[in-house]
C-alpha positions as CSV (number, residue, x, y, z in Angstrom):
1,X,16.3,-31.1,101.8
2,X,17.1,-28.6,99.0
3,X,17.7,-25.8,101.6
4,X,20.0,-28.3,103.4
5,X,22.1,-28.7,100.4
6,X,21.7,-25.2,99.6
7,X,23.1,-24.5,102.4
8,X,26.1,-26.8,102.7
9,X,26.9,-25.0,98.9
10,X,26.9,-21.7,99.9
11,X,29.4,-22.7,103.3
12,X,31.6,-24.4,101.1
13,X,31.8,-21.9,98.4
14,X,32.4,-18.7,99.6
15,X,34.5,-20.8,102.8
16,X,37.5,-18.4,103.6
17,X,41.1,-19.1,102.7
18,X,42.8,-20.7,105.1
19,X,47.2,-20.3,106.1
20,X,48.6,-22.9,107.7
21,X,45.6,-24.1,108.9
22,X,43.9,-21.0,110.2
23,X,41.7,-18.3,108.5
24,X,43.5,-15.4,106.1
25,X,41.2,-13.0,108.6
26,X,43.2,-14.6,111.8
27,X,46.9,-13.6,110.3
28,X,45.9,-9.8,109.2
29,X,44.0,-9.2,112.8
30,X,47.1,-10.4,114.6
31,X,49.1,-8.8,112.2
32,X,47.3,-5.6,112.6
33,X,45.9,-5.3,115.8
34,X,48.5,-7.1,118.1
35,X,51.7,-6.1,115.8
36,X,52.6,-9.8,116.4
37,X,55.9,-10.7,114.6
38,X,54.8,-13.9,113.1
39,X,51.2,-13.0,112.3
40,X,53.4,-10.1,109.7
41,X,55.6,-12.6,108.7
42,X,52.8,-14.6,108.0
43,X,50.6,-12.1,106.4
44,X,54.0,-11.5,103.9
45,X,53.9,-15.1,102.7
46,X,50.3,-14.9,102.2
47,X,50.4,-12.0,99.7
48,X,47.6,-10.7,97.6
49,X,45.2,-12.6,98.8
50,X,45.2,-10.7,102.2
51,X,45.0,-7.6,100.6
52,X,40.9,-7.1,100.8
53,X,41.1,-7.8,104.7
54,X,43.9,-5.1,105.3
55,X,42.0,-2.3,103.5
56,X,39.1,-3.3,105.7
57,X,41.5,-2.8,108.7
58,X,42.4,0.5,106.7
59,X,38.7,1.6,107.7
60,X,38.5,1.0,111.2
61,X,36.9,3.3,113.4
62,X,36.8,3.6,116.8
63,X,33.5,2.7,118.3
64,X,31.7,4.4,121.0
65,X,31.9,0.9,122.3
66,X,35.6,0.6,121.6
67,X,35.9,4.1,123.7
68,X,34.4,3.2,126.6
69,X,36.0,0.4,126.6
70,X,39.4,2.0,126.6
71,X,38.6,4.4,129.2
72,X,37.2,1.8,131.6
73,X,40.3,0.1,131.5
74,X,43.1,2.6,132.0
75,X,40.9,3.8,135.1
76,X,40.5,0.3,136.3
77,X,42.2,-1.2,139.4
78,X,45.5,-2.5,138.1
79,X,44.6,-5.9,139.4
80,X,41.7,-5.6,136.7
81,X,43.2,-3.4,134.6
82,X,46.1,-6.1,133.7
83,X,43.3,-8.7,133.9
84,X,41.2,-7.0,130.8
85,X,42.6,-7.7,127.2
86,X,44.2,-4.6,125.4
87,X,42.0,-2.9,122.7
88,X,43.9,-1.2,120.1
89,X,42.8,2.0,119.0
90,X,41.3,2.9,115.3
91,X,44.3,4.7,114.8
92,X,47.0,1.7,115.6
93,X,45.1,-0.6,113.4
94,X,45.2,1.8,110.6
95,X,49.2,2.4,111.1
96,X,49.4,-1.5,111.4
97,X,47.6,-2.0,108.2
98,X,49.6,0.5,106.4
99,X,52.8,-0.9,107.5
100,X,51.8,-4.5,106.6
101,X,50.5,-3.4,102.8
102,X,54.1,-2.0,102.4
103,X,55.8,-5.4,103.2
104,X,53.7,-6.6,100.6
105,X,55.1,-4.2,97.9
106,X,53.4,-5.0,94.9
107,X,51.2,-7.4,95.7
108,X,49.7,-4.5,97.6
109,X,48.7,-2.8,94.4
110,X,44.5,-2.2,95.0
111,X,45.1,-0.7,98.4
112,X,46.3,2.4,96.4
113,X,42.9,4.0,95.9
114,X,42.6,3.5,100.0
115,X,45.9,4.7,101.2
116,X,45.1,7.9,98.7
117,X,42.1,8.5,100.2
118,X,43.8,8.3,103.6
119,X,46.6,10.4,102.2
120,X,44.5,13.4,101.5
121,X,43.4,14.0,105.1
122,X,45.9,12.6,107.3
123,X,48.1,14.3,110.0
124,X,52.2,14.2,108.8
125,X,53.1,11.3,111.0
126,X,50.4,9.0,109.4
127,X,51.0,10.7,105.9
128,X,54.6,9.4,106.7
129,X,53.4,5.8,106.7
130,X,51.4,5.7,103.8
131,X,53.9,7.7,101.5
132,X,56.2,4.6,102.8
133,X,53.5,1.8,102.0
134,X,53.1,3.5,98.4
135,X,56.7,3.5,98.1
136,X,57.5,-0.2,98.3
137,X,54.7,-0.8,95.6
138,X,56.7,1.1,93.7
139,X,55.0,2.4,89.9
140,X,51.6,0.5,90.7
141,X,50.9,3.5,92.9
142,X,51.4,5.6,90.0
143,X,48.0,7.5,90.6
144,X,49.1,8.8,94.0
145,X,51.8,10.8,92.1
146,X,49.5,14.3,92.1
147,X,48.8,13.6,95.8
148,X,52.2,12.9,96.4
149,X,53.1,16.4,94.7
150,X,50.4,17.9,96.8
151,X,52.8,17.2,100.2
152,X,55.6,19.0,98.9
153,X,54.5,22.0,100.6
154,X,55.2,20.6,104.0
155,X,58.2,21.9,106.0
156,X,59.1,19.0,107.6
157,X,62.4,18.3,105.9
158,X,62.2,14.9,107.0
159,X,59.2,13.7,105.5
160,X,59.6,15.8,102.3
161,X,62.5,13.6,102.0
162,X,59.7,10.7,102.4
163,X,57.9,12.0,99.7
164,X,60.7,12.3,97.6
165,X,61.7,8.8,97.9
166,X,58.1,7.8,96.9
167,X,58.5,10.0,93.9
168,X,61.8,8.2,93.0
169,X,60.6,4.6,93.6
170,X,56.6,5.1,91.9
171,X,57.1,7.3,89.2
172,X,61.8,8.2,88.7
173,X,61.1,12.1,89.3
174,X,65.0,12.5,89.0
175,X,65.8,15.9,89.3
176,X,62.9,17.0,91.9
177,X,64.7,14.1,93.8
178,X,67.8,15.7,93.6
179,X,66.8,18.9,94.4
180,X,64.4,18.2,97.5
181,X,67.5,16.1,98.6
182,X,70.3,18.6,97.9
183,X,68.4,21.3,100.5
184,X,67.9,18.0,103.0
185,X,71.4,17.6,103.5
186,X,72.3,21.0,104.7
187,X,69.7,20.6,107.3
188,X,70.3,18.2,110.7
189,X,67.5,15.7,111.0
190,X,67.1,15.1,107.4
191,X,70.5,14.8,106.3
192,X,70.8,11.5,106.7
193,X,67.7,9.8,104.7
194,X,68.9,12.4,102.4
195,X,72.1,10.7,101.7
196,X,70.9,7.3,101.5
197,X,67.7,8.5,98.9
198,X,70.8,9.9,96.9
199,X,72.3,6.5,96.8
200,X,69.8,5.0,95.4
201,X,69.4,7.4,92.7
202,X,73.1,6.8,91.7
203,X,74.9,8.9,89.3
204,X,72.1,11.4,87.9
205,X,72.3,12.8,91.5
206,X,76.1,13.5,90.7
207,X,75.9,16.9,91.2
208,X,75.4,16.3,95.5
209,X,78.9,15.0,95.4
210,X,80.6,17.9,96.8
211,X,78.0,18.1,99.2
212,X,78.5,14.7,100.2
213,X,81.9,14.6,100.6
214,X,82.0,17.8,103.2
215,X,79.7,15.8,105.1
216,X,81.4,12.7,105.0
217,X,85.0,14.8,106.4
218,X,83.0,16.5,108.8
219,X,84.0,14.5,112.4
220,X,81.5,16.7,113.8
221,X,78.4,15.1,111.5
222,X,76.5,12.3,112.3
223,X,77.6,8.8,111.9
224,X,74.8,7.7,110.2
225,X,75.2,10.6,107.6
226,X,78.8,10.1,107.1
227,X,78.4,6.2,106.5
228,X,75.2,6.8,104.4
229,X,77.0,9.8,102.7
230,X,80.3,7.1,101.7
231,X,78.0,4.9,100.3
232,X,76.3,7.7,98.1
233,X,80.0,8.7,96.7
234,X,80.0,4.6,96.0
235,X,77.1,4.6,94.2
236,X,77.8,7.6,92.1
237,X,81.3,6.3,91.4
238,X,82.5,10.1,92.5
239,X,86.5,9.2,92.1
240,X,88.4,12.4,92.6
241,X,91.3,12.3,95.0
242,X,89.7,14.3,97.8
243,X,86.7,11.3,97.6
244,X,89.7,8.8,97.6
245,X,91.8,9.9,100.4
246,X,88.8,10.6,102.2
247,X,87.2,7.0,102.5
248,X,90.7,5.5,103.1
249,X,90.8,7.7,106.1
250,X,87.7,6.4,107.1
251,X,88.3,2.5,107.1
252,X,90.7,3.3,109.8
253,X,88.1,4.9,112.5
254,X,86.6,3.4,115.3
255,X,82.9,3.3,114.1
256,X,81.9,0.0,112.6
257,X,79.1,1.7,109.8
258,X,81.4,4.7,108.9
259,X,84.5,1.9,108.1
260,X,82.1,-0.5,106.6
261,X,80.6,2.2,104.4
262,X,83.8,3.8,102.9
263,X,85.0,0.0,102.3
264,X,81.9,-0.8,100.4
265,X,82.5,2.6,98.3
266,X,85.9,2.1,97.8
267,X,85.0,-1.4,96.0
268,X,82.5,-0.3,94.0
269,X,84.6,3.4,92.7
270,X,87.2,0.8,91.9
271,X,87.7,-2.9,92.4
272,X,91.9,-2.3,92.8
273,X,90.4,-1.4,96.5
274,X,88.8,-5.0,97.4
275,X,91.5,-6.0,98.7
276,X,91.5,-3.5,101.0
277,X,87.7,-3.5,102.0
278,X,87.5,-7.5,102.0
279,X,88.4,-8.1,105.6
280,X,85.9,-5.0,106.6
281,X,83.0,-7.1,104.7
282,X,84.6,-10.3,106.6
283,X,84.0,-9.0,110.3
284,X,81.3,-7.2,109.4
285,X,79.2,-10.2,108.0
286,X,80.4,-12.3,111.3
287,X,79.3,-9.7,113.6
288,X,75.9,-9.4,111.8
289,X,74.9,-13.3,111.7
290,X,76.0,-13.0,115.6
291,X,73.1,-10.6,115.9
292,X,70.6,-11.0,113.4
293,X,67.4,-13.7,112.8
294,X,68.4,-13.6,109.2
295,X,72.1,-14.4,108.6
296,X,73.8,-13.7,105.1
297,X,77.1,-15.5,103.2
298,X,79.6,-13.2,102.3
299,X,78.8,-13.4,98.8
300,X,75.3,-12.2,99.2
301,X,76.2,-9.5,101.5
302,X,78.4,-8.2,98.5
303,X,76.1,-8.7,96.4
304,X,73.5,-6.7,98.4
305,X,76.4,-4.0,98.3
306,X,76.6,-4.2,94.8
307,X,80.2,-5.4,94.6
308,X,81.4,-8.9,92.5
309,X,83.2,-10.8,95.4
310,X,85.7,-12.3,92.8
311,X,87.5,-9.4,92.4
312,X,89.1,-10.4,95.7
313,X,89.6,-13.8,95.3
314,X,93.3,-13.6,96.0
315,X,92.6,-11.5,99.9
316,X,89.4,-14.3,100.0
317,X,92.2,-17.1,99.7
318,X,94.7,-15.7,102.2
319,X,92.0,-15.1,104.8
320,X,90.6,-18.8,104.1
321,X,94.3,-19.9,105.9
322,X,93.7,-17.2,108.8
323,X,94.4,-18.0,112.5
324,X,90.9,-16.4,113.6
325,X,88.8,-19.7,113.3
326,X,85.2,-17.2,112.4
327,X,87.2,-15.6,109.9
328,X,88.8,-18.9,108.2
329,X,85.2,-20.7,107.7
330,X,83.6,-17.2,106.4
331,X,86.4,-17.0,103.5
332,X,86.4,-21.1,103.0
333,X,82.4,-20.6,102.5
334,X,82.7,-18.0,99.9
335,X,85.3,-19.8,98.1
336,X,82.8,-22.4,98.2
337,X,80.0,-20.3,96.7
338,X,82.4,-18.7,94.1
339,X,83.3,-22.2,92.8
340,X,79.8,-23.4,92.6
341,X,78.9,-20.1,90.6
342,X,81.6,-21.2,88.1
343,X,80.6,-24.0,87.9
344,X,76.6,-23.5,87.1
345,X,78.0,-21.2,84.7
346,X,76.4,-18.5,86.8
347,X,77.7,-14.7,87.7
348,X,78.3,-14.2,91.4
């Protein structure tokens, strides 16, 4: 009887934590092995708690079991073939762990020893996804600063960009940011991610504007580095007349990102342009909830691009009366959410 209740103790007590009904361990698996959507999103809410299971996942090897298994199957019949479940590799589960951690940011904090460790001996693409991971938890990974260092000796413009932007969110390296970003940009596949790492580092990176700039007036560049190079003047509030008449040229083209870039810079050099970038923020916020699962007001959008709505209240107002139906009850909202700010005494 003692071993029966001894029993029913030990079940009950060390009992894994359940998620809307269903074991942590049945999320992460999903999550890592299957790359299912939901199982991430799921994962995500879960937070910290997960964490032990995806290191384990970290480990994974590949069996000789798992092997066979694999090799059977892609030489199987296709009627069989289709019939057999899919076994991920070692190497997916790993890359699906790593990914996960990073959504957790940092709740993902005592993976860092693990991802390190990984770090040390991976190949560049899977280095790639762990300098990510250790990016979004941000100064927790703090000890991976040394190993981070030790990756600056790779070629690969692109992911020393990667590394730099690790270095920026762990540990604030400014000026090796700056630098490692300033030869990125004169290069054509990093150029990009360049610009967008500068405008995050805002105006301590100042000394890229020039730089910038060219790129941004260059027809010939791509468009993601011309919108993501706009946004970097924004953010380093770069006003000179060249920057000026340069992103008012640029609402006017064809390409959506490149016009809703220079709008959003514009606003945020000087609010006298909100007018003008208001109805860019307008389509472009009714175009995006068209598209996406996770639909934004227009005062959070601004918010996101680090512009105060209010300072267009009076181009808000007008297009609040406009013809275009989509456009009318976009504006009438954010009047909405402007006057409820005011009056919780809160700053939009």
């Amino acid at each position: 009887m003692c071993l029966f209740w001894g029993g029913l103790f030990v079940l009950f007590r060390f009992r894994e934590p359940s998620h809307k009904g269903k074991p942590i361990s049945y999320w992460v698996n999903r999550a890592c092995r299957y790359d299912a959507s939901e199982a991430v999103e799921e994962v995500t809410m879960i937070g910290s708690p997960s964490v032990p299971l995806l290191i384990s996942n970290l480990h994974a090897r590949d069996t000789t079991f798992r092997v066979a298994y694999a090799e059977f199957r892609e030489i199987a019949p296709d009627w069989l073939s289709n019939r057999l479940p899919e076994v991920p590799r070692a190497d997916e589960i790993r890359c699906s762990a790593e990914r996960v951690l990073g959504f957790l940011g940092t709740n993902a904090v005592a993976a860092v020893p693990d991802l390190i460790q990984y770090l040390k001996c991976s190949t560049t693409d899977e280095a790639g996804n762990i300098v990510t991971t250790l990016a979004a938890i941000g100064p927790g990974a703090h000890t991976a600063v040394p190993d981070l260092h030790a990756m600056l000796t790779n070629a690969d413009s692109m992911f020393l960009v990667n590394v730099a932007g690790a270095l920026w969110q762990i540990d604030k390296e400014t000026n090796l940011v700056v630098e490692i970003c300033s030869k990125a940009l004169e290069t054509t596949n990093a150029a990009g991610n360049a610009a967008l790492l500068l405008s995050q580092v805002g105006t301590p990176a100042a000394s890229t504007a020039p730089r910038l700039l060219r790129a941004l007036k260059d027809p010939n560049s791509d468009r993601d580095l011309r919108g993501n190079a706009a946004i970097a003047l924004g953010e380093l509030g770069f006003n000179s007349p060249e920057a000026i008449e340069a992103l008012l040229a640029a609402v006017n083209e064809t390409n959506s990102t490149i016009r809703m870039a220079s709008a959003r810079a514009l606003w945020e050099i000087d609010k006298k342009y909100a007018d003008v970038a208001l109805p860019l923020f307008v389509d472009y916020a009714i175009k995006w909830n068209k598209q996406s699962h996770q639909p934004e007001t227009l005062l959070q959008m601004t918010r996101n691009c680090h512009v105060n709505l209010g300072d267009a209240l009076a181009a808000l107002t007008k297009l609040a009366q406009s013809d275009n139906a989509e456009t009318k009850l976009m504006a009438a909202q954010a009047l909405k959410d402007l006057r409820t700010y005011k009056k919780e005494g809160s700053i939009p």
